[in-house]
C-alpha positions as MATLAB code, in Angstrom:
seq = 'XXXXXXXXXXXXXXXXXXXXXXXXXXXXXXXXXXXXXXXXXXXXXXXXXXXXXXXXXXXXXXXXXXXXXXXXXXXXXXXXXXXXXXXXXXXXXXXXXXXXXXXXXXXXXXXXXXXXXXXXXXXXXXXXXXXXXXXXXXXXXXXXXXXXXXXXXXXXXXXXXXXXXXXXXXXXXXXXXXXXXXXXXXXXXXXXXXXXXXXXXXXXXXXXXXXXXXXXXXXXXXXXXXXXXXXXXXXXXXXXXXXXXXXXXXXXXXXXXXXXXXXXXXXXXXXXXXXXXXXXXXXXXXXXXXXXXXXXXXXXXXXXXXXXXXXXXXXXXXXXXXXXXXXXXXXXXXXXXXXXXXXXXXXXXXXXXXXXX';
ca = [
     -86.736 -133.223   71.560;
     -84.713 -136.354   71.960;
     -82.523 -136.662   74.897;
     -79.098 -136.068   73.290;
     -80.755 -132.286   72.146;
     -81.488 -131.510   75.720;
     -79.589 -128.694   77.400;
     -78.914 -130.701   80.396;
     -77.136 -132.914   77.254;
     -75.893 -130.303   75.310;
     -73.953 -128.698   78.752;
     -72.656 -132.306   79.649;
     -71.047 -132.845   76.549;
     -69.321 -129.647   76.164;
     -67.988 -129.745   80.031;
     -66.645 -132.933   78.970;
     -64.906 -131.978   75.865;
     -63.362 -129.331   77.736;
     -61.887 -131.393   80.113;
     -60.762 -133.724   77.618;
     -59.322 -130.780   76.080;
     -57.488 -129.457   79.176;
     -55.965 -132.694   79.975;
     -54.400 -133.418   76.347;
     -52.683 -129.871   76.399;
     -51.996 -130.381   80.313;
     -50.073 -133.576   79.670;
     -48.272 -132.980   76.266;
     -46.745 -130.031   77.876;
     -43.696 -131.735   79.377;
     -42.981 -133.551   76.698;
     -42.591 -130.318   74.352;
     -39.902 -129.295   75.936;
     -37.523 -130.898   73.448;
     -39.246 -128.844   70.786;
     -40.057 -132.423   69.105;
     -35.846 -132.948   69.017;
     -36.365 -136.374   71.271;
     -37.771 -139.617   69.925;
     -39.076 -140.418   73.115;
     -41.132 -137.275   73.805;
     -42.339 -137.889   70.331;
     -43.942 -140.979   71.322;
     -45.476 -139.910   74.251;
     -46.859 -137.463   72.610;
     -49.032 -139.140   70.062;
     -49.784 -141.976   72.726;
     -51.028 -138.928   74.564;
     -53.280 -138.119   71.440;
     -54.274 -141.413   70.696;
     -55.345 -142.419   73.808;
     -57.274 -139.148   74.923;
     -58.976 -137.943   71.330;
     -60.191 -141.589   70.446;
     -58.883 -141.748   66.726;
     -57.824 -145.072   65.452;
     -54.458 -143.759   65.398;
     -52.349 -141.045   65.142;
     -49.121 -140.407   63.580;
     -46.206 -137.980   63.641;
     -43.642 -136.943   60.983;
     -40.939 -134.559   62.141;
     -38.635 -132.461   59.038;
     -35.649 -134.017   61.779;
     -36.696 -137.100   60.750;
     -37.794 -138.653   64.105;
     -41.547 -140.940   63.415;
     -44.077 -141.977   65.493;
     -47.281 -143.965   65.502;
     -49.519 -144.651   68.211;
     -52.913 -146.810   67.355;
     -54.136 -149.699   65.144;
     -51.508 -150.024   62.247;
     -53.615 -151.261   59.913;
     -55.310 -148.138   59.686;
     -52.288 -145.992   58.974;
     -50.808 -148.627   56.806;
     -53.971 -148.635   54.243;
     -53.489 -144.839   53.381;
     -49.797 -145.203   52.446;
     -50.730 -144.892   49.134;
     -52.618 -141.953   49.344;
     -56.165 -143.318   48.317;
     -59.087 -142.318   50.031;
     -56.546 -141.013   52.937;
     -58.310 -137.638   52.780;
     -62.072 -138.972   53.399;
     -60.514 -140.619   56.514;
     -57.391 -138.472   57.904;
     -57.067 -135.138   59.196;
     -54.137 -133.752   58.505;
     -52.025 -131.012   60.708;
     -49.265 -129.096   60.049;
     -47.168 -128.446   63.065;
     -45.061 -125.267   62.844;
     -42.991 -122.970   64.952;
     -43.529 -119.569   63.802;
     -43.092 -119.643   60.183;
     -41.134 -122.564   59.928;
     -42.885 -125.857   59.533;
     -41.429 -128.556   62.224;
     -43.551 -131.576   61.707;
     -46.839 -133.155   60.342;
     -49.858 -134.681   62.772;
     -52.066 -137.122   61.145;
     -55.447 -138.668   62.584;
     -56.570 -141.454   61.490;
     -60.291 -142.727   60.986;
     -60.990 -146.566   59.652;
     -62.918 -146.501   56.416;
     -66.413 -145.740   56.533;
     -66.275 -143.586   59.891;
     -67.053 -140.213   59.545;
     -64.764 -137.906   60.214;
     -67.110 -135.279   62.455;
     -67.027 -131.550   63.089;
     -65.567 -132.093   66.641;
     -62.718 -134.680   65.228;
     -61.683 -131.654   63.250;
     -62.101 -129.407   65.786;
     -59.927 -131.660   67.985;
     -57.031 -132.624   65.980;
     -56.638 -128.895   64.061;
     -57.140 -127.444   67.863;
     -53.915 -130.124   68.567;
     -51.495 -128.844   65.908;
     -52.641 -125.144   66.856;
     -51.490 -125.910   70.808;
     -48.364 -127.697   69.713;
     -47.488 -125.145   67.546;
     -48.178 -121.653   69.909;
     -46.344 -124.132   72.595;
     -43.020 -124.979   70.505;
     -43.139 -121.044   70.149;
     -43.422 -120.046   73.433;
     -40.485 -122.161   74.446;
     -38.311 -120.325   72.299;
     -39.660 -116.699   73.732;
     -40.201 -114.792   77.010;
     -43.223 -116.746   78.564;
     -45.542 -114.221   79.744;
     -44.980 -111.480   77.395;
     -45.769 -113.985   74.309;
     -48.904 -115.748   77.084;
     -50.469 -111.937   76.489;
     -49.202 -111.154   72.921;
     -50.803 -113.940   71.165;
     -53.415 -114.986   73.502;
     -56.934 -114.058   70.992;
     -59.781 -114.928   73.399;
     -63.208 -114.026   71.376;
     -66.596 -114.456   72.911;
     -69.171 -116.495   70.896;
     -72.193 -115.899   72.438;
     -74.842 -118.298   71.066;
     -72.290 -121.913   70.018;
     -68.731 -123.236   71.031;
     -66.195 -122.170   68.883;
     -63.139 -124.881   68.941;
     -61.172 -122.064   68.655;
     -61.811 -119.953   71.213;
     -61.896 -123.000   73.466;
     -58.512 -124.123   71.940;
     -56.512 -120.553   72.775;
     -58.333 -120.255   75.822;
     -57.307 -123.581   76.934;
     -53.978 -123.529   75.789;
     -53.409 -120.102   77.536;
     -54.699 -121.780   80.980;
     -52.676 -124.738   80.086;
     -49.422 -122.867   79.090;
     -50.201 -120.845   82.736;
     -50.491 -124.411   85.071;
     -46.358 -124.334   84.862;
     -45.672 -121.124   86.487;
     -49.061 -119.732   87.623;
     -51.234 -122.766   88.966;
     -53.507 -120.714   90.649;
     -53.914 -118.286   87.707;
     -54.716 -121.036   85.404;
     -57.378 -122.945   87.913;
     -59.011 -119.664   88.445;
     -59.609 -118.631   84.497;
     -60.511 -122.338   83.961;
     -63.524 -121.529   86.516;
     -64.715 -118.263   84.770;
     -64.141 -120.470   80.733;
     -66.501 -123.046   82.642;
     -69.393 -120.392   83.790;
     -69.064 -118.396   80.608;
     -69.785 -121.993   78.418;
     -72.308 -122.867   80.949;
     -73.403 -119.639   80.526;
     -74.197 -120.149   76.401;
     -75.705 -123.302   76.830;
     -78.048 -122.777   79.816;
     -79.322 -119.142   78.214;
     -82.748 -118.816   77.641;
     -83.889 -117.159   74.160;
     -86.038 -114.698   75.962;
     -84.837 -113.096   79.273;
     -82.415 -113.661   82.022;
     -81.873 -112.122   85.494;
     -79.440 -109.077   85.372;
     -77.224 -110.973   87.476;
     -76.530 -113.772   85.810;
     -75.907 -111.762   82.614;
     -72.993 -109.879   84.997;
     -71.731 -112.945   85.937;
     -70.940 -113.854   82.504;
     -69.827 -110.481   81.661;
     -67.505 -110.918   84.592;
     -65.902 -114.288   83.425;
     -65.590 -112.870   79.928;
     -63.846 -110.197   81.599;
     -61.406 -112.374   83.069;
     -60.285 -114.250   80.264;
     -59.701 -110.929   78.317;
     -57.899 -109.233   81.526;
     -55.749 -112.558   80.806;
     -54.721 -111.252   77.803;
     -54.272 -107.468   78.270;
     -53.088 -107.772   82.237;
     -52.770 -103.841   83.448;
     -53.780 -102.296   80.313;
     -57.310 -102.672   80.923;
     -58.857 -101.950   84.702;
     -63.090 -102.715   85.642;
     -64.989 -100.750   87.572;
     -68.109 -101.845   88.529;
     -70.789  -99.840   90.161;
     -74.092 -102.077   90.767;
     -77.221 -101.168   92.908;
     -77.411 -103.460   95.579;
     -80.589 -105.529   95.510;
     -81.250 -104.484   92.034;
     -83.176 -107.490   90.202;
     -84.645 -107.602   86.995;
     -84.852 -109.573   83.806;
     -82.918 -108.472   80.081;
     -81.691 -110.157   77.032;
     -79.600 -112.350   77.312;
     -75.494 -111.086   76.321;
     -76.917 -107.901   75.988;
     -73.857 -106.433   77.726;
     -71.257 -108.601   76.899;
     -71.063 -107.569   73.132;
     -70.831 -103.994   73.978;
     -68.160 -104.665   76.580;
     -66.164 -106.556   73.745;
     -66.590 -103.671   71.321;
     -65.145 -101.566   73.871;
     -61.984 -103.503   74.243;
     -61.499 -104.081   70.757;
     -61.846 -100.979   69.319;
     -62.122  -98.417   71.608;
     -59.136  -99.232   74.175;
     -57.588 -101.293   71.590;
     -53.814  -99.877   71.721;
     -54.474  -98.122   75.134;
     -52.452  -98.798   77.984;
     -54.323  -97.102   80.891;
     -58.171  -98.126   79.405;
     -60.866  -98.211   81.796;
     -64.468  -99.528   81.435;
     -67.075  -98.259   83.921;
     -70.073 -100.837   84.102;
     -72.875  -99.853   86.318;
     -76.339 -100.347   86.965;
     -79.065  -98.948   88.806;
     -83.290  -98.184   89.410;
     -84.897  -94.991   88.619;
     -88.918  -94.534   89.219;
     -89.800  -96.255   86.021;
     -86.598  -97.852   84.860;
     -83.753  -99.616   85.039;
     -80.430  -97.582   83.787;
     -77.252  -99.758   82.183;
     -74.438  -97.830   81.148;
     -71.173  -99.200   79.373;
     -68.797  -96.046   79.796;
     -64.843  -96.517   78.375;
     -62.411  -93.976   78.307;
     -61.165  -94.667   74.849;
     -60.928  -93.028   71.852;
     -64.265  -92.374   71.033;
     -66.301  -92.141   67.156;
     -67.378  -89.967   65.122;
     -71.177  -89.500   64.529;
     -71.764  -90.963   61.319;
     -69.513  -94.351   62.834;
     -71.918  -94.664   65.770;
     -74.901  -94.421   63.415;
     -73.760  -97.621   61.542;
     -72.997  -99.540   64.521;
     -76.463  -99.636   65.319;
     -77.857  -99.900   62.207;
     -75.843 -102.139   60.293;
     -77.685 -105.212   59.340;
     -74.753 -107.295   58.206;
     -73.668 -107.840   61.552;
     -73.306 -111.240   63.473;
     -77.413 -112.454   64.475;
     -75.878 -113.477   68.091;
     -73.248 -110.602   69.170;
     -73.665 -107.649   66.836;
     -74.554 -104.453   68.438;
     -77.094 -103.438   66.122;
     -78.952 -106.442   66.942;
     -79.073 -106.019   70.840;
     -80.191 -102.575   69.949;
     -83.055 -104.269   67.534;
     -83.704 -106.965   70.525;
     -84.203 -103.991   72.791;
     -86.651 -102.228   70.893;
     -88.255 -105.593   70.072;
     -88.727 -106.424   73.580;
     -89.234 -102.782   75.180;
     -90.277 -100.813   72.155;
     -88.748  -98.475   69.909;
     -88.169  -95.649   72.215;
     -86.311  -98.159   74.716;
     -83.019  -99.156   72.095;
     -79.601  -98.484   73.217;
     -78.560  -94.989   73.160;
     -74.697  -94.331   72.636;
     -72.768  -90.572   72.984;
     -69.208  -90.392   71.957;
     -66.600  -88.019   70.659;
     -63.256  -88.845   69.291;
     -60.805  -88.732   71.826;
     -63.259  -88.590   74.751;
     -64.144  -92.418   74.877;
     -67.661  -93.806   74.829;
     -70.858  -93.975   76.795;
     -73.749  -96.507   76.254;
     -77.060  -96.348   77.945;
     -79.731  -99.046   78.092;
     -83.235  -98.295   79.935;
     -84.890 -101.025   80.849;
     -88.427  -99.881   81.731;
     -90.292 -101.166   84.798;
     -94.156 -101.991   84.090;
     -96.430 -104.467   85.130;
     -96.331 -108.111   84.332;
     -99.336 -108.904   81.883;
    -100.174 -112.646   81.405;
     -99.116 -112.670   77.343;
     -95.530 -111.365   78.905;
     -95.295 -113.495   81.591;
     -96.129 -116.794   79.381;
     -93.216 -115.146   77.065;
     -90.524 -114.085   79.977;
     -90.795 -110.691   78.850;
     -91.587 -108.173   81.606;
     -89.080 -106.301   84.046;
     -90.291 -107.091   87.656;
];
């Protein structure tokens, strides 16, 4: 493994593109104000995007008419005719609801690649500008929770959950400083969380600390409708799969409360003699029997956050009698149990990370 594939690597580079990507929506925020009606804001906003993405320029076209350029000119001026522009420019349509306002283009010099992450970047850009230009126009915190789609990818960073969280933190610095600082803590753990995670086991408590910032972000978007109880053992210590809860905590606030306005999700966890006992618990409305069967079964599922693959993980690690075990009715919510047996370490599982205590 070179050193640029390390984890210690991996989690430097994505802390740093999330600051870079908290200070570029932190700092164009003033300047959208003017809902891209001012020249001047204009400029400082693609100075602000040329300086902090590192494209060889960058260049806005407003339906109003108002231009700006900020970079080498050379490299804009070579694609005016069109050739070869798409191999090196990203282009980014800037809209305000429905309507489009303006066009963002990134520039590249021939022969650079244009990588993943320079898409990511300048498609992440427009996406900000345009939910900001938006919001200006609409009650602030309402719209904040309407829009706000915070997804948890458990196993790589998606640009666009990173992009809505961030924006949603960013949009928040104006009236809630606090607010915002404090979810841009928990996005920080839960992305230190995905990199850092080993493939085999974790310590329960780490896994509810991630759970827990997940929760956060989410609570962000649904504010009262959704309340967390938590009811954990004190002392209790033991190793499971890693986002084995989280996935099931996200079903449960996408499907089961999803429409709710008093939802409630019950997480405990706690020792019996010869096990361990997690239990998801919601109060929403519930599935049928044949619905729960597939959503353990179904194969077609996500490899990283499906729930019929921590339920396969489960039985892989603890054996088949030990998968996850779910009761619910319609209109009753839903209950999910995971036992985590307690047995002695044996020197095969201890070389793997797989043993309980």
């Amino acid at each position: 493994m070179s050193k640029s594939d390390t984890p210690e690597r991996a989690g430097l580079e994505s802390y740093q593109l999330i600051d870079k990507c908290f200070e570029i929506c932190t700092r164009m925020l003033p300047f959208l104000r003017s809902e891209l009606k001012d020249e001047d804001d204009c400029k400082r906003i693609v100075s602000i995007l040329y300086v902090l993405t590192g494209f060889n320029a960058v260049e806005l076209k407003c339906q109003n008419g108002i231009e700006a350029f900020a970079g080498e000119e050379e490299v804009a001026v070579k694609y005016d005719t069109g050739k070869d522009e798409a191999e090196n420019c990203i282009e980014v349509p800037v809209k305000k609801g429905n309507t489009l306002l303006a066009c963002l283009k990134f520039y590249r010099k021939k022969g650079d690649v244009i990588t993943d992450e320079d898409e990511a970047i300048a498609r992440g850009v427009g996406s900000v500008i345009s939910a900001q230009l938006e919001q200006n126009s609409k009650d602030y915190n309402a719209r904040l929770r309407a829009k706000a789609e915070l997804k948890a990818l458990q196993a790589q960073i998606n640009p666009h959950f990173l992009f809505n969280a961030l924006n949603t933190i960013a949009a928040m610095c104006r009236t809630e400083p606090l607010e915002a600082r404090r979810l841009l803590i928990h996005l920080s753990r839960h992305f230190r969380a995905i990199i850092q995670t080993s493939p085999d086991l974790i310590e329960i408590h780490k896994e509810l600390e991630n759970v827990k910032s997940y929760l956060e972000i989410e609570k962000a978007r649904h504010g009262d409708r959704i309340r967390v109880e938590w009811d954990i053992q004190p002392n209790v210590s033991f190793l499971i799969p890693p986002f084995t809860i989280q996935p099931i905590v996200e079903n449960a606030i996408k499907h089961g409360l999803a429409g709710k306005k008093d939802g409630v999700i019950v997480i405990s966890v706690k020792s019996a003699d010869s096990c361990y006992q997690i239990c998801i618990k919601d109060n929403g409305c519930g599935m049928e029997p044949e619905v729960v069967k597939n959503l353990i079964t179904n194969t077609d599922d996500d490899k990283r956050i499906g729930i019929s693959n921590v339920n396969r993980r489960l039985k892989e690690i603890y054996g088949e009698d030990h998968g996850m075990v779910i009761h619910s009715e319609p209109g009753k919510g839903t209950e999910v149990i995971i036992i985590v047996p307690i047995r002695e370490r044996r020197q095969a599982d201890v070389i793997k990370g797989r043993y309980s205590r």
